[in-house]
VOBA-1610 file (N, C-alpha, C; in pm, whole numbers, padded with zeros to 5 digits, always signed):
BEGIN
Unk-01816-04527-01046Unk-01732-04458-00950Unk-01636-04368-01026Unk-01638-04221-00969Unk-01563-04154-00994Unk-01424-04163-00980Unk-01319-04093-01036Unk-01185-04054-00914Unk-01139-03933-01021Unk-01108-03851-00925Unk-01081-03764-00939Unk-00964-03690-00865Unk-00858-03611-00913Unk-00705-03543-00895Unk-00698-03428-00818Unk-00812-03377-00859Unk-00815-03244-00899Unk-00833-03211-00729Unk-00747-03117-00663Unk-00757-02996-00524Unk-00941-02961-00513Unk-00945-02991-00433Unk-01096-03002-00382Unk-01120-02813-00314Unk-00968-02802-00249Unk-00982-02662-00224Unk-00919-02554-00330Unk-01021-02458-00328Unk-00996-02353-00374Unk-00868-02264-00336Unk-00785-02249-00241Unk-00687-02235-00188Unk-00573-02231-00227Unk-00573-02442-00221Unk-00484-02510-00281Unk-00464-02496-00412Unk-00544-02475-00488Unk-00569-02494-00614Unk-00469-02289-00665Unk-00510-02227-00611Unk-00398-02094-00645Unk-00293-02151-00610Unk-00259-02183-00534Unk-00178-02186-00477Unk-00073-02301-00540Unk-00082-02376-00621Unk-00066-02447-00753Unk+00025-02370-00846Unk-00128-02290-00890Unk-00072-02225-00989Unk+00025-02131-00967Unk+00017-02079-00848Unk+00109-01962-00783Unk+00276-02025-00813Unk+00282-02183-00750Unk+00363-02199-00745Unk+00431-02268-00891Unk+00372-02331-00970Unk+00392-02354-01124Unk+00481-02216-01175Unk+00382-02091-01171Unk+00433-01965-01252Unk+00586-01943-01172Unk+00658-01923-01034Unk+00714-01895-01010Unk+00834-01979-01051Unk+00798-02173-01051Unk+00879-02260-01065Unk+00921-02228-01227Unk+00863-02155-01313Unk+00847-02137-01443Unk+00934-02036-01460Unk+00924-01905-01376Unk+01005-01784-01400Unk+01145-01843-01365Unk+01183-01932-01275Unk+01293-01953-01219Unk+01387-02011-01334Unk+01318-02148-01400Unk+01366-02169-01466Unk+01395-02150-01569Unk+01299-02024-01664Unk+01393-01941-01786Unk+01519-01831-01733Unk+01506-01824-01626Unk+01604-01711-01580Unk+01714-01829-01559Unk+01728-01915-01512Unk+01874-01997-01484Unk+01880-02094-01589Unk+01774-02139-01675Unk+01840-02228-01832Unk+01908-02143-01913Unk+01981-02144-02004Unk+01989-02031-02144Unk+01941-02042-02260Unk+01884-01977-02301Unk+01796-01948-02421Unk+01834-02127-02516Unk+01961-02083-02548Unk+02019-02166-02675Unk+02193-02150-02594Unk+02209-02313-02606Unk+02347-02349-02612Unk+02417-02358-02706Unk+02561-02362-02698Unk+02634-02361-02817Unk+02593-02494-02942Unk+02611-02637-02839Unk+02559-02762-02895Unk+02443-02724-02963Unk+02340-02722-02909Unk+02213-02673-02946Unk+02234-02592-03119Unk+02297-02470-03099Unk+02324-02411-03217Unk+02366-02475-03324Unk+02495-02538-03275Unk+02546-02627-03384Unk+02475-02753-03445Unk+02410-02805-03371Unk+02310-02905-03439Unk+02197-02855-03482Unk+02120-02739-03450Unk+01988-02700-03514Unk+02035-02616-03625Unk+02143-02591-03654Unk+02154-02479-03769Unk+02131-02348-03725Unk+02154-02310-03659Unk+02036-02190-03585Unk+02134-02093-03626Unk+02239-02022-03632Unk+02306-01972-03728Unk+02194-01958-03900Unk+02137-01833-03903Unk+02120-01806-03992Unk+02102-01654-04093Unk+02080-01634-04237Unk+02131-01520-04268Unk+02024-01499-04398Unk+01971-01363-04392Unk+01879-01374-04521Unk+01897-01200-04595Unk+01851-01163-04681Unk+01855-01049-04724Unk+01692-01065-04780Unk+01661-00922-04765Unk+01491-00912-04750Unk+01481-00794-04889Unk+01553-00760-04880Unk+01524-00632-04953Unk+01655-00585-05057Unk+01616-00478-05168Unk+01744-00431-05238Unk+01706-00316-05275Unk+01815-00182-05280Unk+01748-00088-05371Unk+01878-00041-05481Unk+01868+00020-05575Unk+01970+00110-05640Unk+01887+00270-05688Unk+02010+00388-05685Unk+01995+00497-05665Unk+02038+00506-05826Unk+02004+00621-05885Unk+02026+00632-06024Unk+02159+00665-06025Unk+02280+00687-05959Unk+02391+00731-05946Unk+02460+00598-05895Unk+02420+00451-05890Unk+02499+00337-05837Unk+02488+00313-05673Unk+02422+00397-05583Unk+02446+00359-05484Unk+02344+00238-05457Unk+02421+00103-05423Unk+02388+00002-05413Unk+02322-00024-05222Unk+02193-00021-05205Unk+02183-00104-05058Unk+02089-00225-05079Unk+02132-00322-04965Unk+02086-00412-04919Unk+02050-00451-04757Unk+01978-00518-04753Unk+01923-00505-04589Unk+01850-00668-04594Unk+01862-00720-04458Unk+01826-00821-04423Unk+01792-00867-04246Unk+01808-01011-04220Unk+01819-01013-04098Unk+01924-01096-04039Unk+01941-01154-03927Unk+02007-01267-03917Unk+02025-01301-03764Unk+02057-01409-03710Unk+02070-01403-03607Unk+02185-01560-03568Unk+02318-01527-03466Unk+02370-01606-03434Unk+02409-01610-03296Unk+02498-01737-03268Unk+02550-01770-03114Unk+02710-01738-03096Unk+02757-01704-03049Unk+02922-01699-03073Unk+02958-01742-02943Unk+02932-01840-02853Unk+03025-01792-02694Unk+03210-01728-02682Unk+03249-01773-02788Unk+03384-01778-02784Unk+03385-01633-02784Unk+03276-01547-02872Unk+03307-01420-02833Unk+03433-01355-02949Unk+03448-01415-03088Unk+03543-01381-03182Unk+03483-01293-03250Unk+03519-01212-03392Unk+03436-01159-03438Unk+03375-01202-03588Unk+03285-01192-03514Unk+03144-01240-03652Unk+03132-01146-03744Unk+03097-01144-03848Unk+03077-01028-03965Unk+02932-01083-04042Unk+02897-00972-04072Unk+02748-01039-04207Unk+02791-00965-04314Unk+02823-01033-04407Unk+02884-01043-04522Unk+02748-01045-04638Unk+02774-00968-04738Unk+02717-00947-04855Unk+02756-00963-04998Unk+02695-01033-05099Unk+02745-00970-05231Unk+02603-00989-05352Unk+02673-00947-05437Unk+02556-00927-05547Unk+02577-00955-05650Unk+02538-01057-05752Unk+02577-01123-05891Unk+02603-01020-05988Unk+02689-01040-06027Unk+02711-00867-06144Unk+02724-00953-06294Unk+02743-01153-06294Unk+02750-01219-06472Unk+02719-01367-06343Unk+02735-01416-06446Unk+02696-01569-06414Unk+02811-01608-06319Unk+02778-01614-06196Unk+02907-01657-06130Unk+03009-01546-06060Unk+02991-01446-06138Unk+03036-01301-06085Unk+03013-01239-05960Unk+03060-01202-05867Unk+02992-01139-05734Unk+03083-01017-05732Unk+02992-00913-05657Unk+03044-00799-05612Unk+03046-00809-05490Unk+03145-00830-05416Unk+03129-00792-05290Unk+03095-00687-05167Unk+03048-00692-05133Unk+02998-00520-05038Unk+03076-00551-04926Unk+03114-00438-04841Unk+03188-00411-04686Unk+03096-00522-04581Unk+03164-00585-04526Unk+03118-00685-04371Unk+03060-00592-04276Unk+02990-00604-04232Unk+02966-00535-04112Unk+02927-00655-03992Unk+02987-00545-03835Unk+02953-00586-03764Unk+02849-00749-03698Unk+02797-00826-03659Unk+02719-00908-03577Unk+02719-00922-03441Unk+02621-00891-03429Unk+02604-00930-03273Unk+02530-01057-03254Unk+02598-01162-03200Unk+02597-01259-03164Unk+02545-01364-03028Unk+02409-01263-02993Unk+02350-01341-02843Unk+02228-01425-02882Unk+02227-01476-03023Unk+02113-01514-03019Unk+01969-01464-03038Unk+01955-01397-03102Unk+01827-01312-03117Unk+01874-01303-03228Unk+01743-01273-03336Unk+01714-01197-03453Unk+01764-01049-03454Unk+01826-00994-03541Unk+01874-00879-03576Unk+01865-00803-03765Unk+01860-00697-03758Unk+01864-00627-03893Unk+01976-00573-03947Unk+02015-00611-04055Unk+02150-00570-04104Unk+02148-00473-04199Unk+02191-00387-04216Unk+02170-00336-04373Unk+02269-00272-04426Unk+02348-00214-04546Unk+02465-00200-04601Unk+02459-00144-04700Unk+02524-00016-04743Unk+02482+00043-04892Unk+02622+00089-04928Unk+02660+00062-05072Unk+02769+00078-05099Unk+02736+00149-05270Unk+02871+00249-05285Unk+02854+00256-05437Unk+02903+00192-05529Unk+02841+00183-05606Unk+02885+00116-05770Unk+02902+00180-05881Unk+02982+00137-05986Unk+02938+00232-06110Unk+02798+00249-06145Unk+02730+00381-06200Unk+02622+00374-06199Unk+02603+00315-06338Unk+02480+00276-06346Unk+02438+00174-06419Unk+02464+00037-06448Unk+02550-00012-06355Unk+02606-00139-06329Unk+02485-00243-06298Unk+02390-00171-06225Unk+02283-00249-06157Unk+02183-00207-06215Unk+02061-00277-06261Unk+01915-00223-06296Unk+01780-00252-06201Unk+01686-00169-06141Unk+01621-00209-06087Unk+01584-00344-06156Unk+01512-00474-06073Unk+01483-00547-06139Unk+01534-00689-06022Unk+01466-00801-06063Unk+01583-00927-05977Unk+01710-01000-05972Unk+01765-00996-05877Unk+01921-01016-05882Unk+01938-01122-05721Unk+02036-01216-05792Unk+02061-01326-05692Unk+02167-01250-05598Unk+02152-01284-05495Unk+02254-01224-05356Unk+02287-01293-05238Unk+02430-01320-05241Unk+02425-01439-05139Unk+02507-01341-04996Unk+02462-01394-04882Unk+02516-01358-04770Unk+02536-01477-04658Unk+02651-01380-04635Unk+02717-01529-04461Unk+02742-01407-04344Unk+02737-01514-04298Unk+02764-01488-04112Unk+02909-01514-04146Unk+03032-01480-04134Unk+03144-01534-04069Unk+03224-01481-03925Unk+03294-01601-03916Unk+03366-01568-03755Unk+03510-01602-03850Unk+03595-01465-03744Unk+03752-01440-03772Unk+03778-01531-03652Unk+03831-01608-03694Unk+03915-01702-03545Unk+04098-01641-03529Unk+04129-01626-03457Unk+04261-01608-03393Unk+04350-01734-03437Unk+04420-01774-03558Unk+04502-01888-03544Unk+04641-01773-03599Unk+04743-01817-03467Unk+04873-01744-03463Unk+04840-01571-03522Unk+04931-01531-03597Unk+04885-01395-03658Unk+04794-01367-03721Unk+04752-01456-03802Unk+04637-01456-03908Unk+04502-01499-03853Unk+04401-01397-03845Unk+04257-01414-03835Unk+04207-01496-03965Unk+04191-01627-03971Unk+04149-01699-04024Unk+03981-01734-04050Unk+03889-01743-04170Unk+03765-01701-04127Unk+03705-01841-04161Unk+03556-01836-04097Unk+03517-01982-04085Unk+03366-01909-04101Unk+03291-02020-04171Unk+03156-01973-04231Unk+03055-02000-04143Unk+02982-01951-04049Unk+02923-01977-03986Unk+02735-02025-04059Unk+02671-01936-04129Unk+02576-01919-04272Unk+02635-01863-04378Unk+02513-01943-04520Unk+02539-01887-04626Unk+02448-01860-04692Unk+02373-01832-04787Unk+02253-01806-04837Unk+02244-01758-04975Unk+02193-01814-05024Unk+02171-01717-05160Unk+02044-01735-05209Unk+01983-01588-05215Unk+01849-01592-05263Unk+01826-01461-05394Unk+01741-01499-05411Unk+01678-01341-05540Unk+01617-01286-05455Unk+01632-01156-05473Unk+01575-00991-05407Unk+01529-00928-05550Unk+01472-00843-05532Unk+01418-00751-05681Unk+01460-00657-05590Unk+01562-00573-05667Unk+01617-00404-05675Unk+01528-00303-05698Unk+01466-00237-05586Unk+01375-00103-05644Unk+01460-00009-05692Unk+01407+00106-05756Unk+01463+00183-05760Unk+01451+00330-05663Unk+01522+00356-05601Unk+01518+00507-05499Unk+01569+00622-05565
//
């Protein structure tokens, strides 16, 4: 003996699925992607640099990706620097983050003395930070950090 679940009518059976897909659209439109909790326990805050170049005159860029959550809505920065001795960092200008959760591309070029840098591999660490509002002082808090090797082309 059989048994069997399965809508005997053809009808019913769209009409299933009709209603699955709609119960489906409803609910990515009223859950949110990623909650704050969510963020904070998965790490999901994160920050990478993909690429490096130097110009024969010092102009230093770097480019990467990153993607974070902010609800509070403070301002986030993606922060850069570049090993110049053991322990040494150069720091490059913060720029901007936008903060809804999605993947994004960052990229940043700054000058240096020339010949400071050689094409070639160089460790580079980058963060996400958020300026929080405590009394007068924007106080900053690390949201990512990263440090990886990039190889410097030359442009």
């Amino acid at each position: 003996m059989s048994l069997s679940f399965a809508p005997s009518f053809p009808a019913f059976s769209s009409l299933s699925r009709a209603a699955a897909v709609v119960a489906g659209a409803v609910l990515l439109t009223v859950a949110p992607a990623v909650t704050a909790a969510q963020a904070a326990d998965e790490g999901f805050d994160q920050v990478t640099v993909e690429s490096g170049s130097i110009t024969h005159d010092g102009e230093l860029t770097l480019a990467g990706s990153y993607r974070c959550l902010n609800p509070a809505g403070d301002s986030v920065r993606v922060a850069a620097s570049i090993e110049r001795g053991e322990n040494v960092w150069y720091g490059m200008d913060s720029i901007p983050a936008s903060c809804d959760g999605s993947w994004h591309q960052w990229s940043n070029t700054k000058a240096t003395e020339p010949g400071a840098y050689r094409p070639g591999p160089v460790r580079v660490k980058t963060s996400l930070v958020e300026f929080r509002r405590s009394g007068f002082i924007p106080m900053p808090t690390v949201h990512a950090e990263r440090i990886q090797e990039v190889v410097l082309t030359e442009v």
